[in-house]
C-alpha positions, 0 to 999 in steps of 0.5 A, spaced: 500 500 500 503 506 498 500 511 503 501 519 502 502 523 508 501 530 509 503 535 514 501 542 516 503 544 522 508 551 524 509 547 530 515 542 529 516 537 534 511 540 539 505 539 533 499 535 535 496 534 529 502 531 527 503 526 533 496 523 532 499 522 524 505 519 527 499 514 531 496 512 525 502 511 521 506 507 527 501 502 526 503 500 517 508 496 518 514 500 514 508 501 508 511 506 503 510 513 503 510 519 500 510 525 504 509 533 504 510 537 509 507 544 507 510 548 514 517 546 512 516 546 504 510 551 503 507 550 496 508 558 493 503 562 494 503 564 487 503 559 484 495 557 484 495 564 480 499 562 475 497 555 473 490 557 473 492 564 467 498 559 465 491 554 462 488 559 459 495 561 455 498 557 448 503 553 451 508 557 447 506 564 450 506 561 456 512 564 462 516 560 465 513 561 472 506 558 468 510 553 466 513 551 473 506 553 476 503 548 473 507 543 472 507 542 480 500 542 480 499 536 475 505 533 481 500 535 486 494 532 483 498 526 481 500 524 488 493 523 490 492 519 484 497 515 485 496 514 493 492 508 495 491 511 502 492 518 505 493 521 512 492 529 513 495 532 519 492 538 518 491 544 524 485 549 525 489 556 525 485 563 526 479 559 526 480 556 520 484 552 514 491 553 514 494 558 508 499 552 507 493 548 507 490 552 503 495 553 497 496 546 497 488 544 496 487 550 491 493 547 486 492 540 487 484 542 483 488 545 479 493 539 477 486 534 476 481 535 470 474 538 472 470 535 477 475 530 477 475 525 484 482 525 486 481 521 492 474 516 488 474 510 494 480 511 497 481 511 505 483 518 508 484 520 515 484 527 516 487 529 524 485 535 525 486 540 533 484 546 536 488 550 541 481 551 544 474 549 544 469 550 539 463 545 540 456 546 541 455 550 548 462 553 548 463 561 547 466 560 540 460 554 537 460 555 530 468 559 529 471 553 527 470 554 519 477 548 519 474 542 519 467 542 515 471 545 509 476 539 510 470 535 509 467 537 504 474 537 500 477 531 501 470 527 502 465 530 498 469 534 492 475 528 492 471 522 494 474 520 498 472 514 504 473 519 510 475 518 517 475 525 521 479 525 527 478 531 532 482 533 538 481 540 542 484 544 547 491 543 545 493 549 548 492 546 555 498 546 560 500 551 555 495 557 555 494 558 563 487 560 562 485 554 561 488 550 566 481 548 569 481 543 563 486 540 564 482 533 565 477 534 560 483 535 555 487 529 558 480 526 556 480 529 549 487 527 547 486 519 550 481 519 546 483 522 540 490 518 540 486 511 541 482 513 534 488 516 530 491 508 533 484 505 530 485 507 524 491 506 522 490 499 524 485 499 518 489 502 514 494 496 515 487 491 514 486 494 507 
């Protein structure tokens, strides 16, 4: 099976989102794969222009960024194809997609054909965190604008066979305004690494 694993995390070594990835990859068994790390090696934000103006130019009018642009796109669109399986680690930042994220969902369109599902059947596991709490009965109900559109890109609009898994209140034992939930974070993080291990092994299955 060779998996396609991408990461967006600014944090490094200390990112949760990647700790959960890193669950759900510990249990492939040394599965091949192919990786992207949008922090470390941001896609340019330029480049969806470019592709996308590049398109509409005779091939022999177009620059070398239109060229460049979208040849990276076709890479990018190419790599889903390609991958029997995915694993996205993708934060929630300022109450919604990462840019790096971002940048990289509208390249990879770019790169497929109209209304192409890039992703058609294929198991992907999204992990997704919040530095703070956004559900039902919170102060902050209805700001998260990250995971819904992750859902709506990766399930609906690629196709793909979606296991979402969620964990909040990351900043806990960072952020000392939230020290009152400590045992609700613990709570939340056992949960989620449980799930991220979980899927991995049906990864493995497959």
């Amino acid at each position: 099976m060779a998996i396609l694993r991408i990461d967006a995390s600014i944090q490094g070594p200390n990112s949760a989102s990647s700790a959960l990835a890193d669950l759900v990859e510990k249990e492939l068994a040394g599965a091949p794969i192919v990786r992207r790390h949008l922090a470390t090696d941001p896609i340019p934000a330029e480049a969806w222009a470019n592709a996308i103006q590049g398109t509409y130019v005779p091939a022999e009018q177009r620059t070398a960024a239109h060229t460049s642009a979208i040849a990276l796109a076709g890479e990018l669109a190419g790599e889903l194809r390609s991958a029997d399986a995915v694993i996205f680690a993708f934060p929630f930042y300022n109450y919604g997609v990462s840019q790096h994220v971002k940048t990289w969902i509208d390249l990879a369109m770019a790169g497929g054909e109209q209304g192409e599902k890039l992703l058609d059947g294929k198991p992907a596991v999204v992990l997704t965190t919040r530095g703070g709490a956004y559900g039902p009965g919170t102060p902050r109900d209805g700001w998260d604008h990250n995971t819904e559109y992750l859902r709506r890109v990766v399930a609906d609009i690629w196709g793909a066979d979606l296991t979402l898994i969620e964990r909040e209140f990351t900043l806990v034992g960072v952020n000392p305004a939230l020290d009152a939930f400590t045992e609700t974070a613990e709570l939340m993080h056992k949960t989620a690494a449980e799930a991220a291990s979980a899927a991995g092994r049906v990864l493995a299955s497959r």
